[in-house]
N, C-alpha and C positions, 0 to 999 in steps of 0.2 A: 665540461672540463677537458682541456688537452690534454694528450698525450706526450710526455717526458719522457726521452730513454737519457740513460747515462753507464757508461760502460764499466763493466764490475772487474775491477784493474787491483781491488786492495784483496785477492783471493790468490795466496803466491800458488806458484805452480799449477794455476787451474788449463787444460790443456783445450785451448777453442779459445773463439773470442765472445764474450756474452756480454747483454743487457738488460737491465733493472727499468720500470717504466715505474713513473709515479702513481699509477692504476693498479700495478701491484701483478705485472705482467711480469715474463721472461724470456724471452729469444735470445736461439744465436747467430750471431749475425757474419755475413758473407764472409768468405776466406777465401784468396786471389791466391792464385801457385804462378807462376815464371817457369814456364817449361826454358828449361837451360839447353835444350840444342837451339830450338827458335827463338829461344827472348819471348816466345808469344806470352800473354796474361791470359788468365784463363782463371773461370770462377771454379773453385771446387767445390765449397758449399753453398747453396743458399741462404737467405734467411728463411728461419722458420721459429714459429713459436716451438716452447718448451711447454707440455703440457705439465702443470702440479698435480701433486698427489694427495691425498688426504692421511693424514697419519693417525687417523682413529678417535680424534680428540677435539674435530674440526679448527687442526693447525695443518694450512697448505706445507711441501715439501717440495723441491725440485735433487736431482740426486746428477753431481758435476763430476769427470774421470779429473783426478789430479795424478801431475808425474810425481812418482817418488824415488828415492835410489832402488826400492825394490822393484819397480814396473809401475805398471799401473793401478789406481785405489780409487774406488767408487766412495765418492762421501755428502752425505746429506748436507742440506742447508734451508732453514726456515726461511718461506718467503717473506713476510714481515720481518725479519730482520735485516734480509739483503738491501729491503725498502727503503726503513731505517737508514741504513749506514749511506745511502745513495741519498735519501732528502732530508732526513729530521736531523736537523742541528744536535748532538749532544755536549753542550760546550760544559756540564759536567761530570762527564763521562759517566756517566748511569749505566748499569751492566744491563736492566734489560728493557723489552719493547712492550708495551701497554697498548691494548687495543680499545679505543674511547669507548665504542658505543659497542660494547663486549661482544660484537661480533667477529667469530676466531679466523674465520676464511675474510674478512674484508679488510684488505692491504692495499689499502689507497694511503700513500704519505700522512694526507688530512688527519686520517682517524688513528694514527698511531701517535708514539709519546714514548721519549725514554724515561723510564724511573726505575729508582730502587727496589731494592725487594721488599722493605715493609709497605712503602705507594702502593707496589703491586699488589700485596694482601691488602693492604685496605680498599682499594680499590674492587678488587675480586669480592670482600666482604658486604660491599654495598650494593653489586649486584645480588648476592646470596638474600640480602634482607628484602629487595626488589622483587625478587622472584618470589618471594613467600608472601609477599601482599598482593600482589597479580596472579600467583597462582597457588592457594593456598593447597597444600596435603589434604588428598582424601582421608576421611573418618572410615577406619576398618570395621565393620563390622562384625560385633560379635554376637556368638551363637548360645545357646542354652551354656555349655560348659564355659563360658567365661574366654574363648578361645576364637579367634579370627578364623577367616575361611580358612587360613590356610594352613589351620592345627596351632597357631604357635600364641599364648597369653598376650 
C-alpha cells in the first residue's frame, strides 16, 4: 500500500505545518523563511517524523503547540482520529473512530470506521465475547478453606 500525506489545515491555530499519512503516520513538514535583507529562501525546518506516544491504553498520541491569546498550549490529539478526519468519509457525521480489527495502535485509514457510540459498545462487546472463547479465564484454585491462592472465597 502507498503512502498518502494530506495536510492537517482543519486544526485552528496549530503552530507548524503538519501531515496525516493514510498508514497512520505524522510529520512536520519543511518551513521556508525569506530572510528580508537578501530576499534569500532558506529552509528552517526540515521534514521530520513526529514520533506517537502510547497513552497507556494502546491508543497512539501525538502532542501539537497551538497559539492561544494566552501564549503558547501543548494539546493532545489521537492519532486515529487525525486519520479519520484526513481519509474516512463521515457523511453522517458520527462522533467517534472505531478500529475494525480492535487493534488500538493500528491507524491505517483501512481499518478505521466512524460510528456512534452505541456501534462502538456493540462493537467493543463482540470483541469481549471473542476474547473469552479464545481465551477463556483460568479456574482459581482453591485450597482446603474454600479460599483461592490468594486468601479471598
Amino acid at each position: 500500500m502507498t503512502e498518502i500525506w494530506k495536510q492537517i489545515d482543519w486544526i485552528p491555530n496549530l503552530r507548524g505545518s503538519y501531515e496525516v499519512s493514510n498508514l497512520g503516520n505524522i510529520r512536520r513538514t519543511s518551513l521556508f523563511w525569506r530572510n528580508p535583507y537578501t530576499g534569500e529562501l532558506t529552509e528552517r525546518f526540515k521534514t521530520r517524523s513526529i514520533k506517537a506516544h502510547d497513552n497507556g491504553h494502546g491508543y497512539l498520541y501525538v502532542v501539537f503547540v497551538l497559539d492561544s491569546d494566552k501564549g503558547r498550549k501543548l494539546t493532545t490529539f489521537y492519532v486515529h482520529r487525525l486519520v479519520a478526519q484526513a481519509f474516512v468519509a463521515n457523511p453522517d457525521n458520527k462522533p467517534e473512530v472505531n478500529h475494525k480489527n480492535f487493534v488500538r495502535s493500528d491507524n491505517q485509514a483501512v481499518n478505521l470506521e466512524w460510528v456512534s457510540s452505541l456501534e462502538n459498545m456493540k462493537h467493543s462487546s463482540t470483541m469481549d465475547r471473542r476474547l473469552k472463547i479464545h481465551y477463556p479465564q483460568p479456574k482459581r484454585n482453591k485450597n482446603k478453606k474454600g479460599c483461592d491462592t490468594r486468601g479471598k472465597p
